[in-house]
C-alpha positions as CSV (number, residue, x, y, z in Angstrom):
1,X,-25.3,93.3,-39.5
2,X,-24.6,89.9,-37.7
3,X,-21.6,88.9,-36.8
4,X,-19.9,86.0,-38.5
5,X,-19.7,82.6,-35.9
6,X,-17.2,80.1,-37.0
7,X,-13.5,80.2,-37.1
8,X,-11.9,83.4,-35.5
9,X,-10.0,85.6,-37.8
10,X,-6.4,86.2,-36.3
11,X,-4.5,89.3,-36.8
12,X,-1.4,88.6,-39.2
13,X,1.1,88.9,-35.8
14,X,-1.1,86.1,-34.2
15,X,-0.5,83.7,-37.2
16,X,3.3,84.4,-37.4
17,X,3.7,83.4,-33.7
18,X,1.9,80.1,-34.4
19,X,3.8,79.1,-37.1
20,X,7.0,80.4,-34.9
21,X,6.2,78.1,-32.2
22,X,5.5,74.9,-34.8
23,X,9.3,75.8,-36.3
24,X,10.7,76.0,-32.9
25,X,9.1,72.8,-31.5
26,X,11.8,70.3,-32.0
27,X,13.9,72.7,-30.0
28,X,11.2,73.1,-27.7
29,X,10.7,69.3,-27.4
30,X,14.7,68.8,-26.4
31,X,14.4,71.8,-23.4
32,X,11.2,69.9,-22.3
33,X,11.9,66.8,-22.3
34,X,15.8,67.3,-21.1
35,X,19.0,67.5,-22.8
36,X,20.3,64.8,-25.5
37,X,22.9,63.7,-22.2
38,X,19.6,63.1,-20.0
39,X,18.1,61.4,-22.8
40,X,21.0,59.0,-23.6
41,X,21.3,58.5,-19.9
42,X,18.0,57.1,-19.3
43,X,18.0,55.1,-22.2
44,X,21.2,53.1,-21.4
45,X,19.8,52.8,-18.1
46,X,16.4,51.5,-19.3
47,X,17.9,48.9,-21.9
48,X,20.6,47.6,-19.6
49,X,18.0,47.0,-16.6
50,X,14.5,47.4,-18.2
51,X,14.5,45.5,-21.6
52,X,17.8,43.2,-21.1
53,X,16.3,41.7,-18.2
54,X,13.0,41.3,-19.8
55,X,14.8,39.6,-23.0
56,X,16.5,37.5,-20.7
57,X,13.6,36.2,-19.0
58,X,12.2,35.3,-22.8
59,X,14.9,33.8,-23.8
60,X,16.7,31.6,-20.9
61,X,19.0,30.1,-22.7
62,X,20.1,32.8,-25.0
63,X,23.9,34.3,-23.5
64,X,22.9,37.5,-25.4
65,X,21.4,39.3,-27.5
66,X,22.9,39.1,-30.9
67,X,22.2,42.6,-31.2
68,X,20.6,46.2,-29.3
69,X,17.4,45.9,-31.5
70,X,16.4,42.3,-29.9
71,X,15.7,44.3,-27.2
72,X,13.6,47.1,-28.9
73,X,10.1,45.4,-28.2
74,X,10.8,46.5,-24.6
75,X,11.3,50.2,-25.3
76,X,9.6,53.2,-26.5
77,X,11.8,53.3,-29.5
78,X,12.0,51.5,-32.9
79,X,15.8,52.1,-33.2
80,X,19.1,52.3,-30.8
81,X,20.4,55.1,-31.7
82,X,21.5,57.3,-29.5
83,X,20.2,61.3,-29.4
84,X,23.6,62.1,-31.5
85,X,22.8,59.7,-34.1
86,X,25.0,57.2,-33.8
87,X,24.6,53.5,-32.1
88,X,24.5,52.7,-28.9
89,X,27.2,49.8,-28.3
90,X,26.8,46.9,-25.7
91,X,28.3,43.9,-24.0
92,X,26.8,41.5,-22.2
93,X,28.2,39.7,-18.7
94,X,27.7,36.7,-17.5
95,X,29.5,35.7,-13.8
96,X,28.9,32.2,-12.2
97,X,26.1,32.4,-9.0
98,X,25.1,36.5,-10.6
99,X,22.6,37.3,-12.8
100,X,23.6,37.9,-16.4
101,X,23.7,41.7,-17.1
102,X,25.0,43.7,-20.1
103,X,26.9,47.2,-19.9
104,X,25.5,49.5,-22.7
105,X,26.8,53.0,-23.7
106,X,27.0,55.7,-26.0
107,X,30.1,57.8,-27.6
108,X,28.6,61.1,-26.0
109,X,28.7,64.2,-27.4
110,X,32.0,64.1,-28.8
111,X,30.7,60.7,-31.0
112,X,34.7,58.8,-29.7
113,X,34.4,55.8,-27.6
114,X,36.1,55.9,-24.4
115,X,36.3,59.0,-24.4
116,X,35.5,60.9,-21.2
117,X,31.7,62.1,-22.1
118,X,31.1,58.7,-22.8
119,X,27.4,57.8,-21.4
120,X,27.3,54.2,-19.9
121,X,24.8,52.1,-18.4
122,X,27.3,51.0,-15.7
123,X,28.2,54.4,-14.1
């Protein structure tokens, strides 16, 4: 008798592990790739000093942007929204002889602004 070559047969227990580990993955993804507060963190950070400062090199005479998504084509994302769901927020700052910088933040987990879990470019 030959054996059969071509796709393996897996034991039922082998398939329910699989399919265990594709239900857990957005789980998964969050412990790998670090908490929703990491992940809010770095993306304050990287629109306030990344993308802002790239928008504002683009548009010199702009005082701001009118909103967060102007500053989307410098970011990995197609939406600010922060890992809770909810907008980020922003301001922008402009001081005479400084660079013009904005502050952006998220409500945190508790989703109230200024509130003290609040996530902020600026600290």
């Amino acid at each position: 008798m030959k054996a059969f070559v071509g796709w393996p047969v897996f034991p039922a227990g082998c398939a329910i592990a699989i399919g265990l580990v594709i239900l857990a993955a957005p789980q998964a993804r969050t412990s790998f790739c670090g908490s929703k507060v990491d992940i809010a963190r770095l993306t304050v950070v990287k629109l306030a000093y990344e993308a802002f400062p790239s928008w504002s090199a683009q548009h010199p005479t702009a005082r701001c942007p009118a909103n967060l998504e102007a500053l989307l084509p410098w970011m990995n994302t197609r939406e600010a929204i922060d890992p809770w769901g909810r907008d980020y927020r922003f301001y922008c700052i402009r001081q005479p002889g400084k660079p013009p910088h904005i502050v952006v933040w998220s409500a945190g987990p508790d989703g109230h602004h200024g509130s003290s879990d609040d996530i902020r470019s600026d600290r």
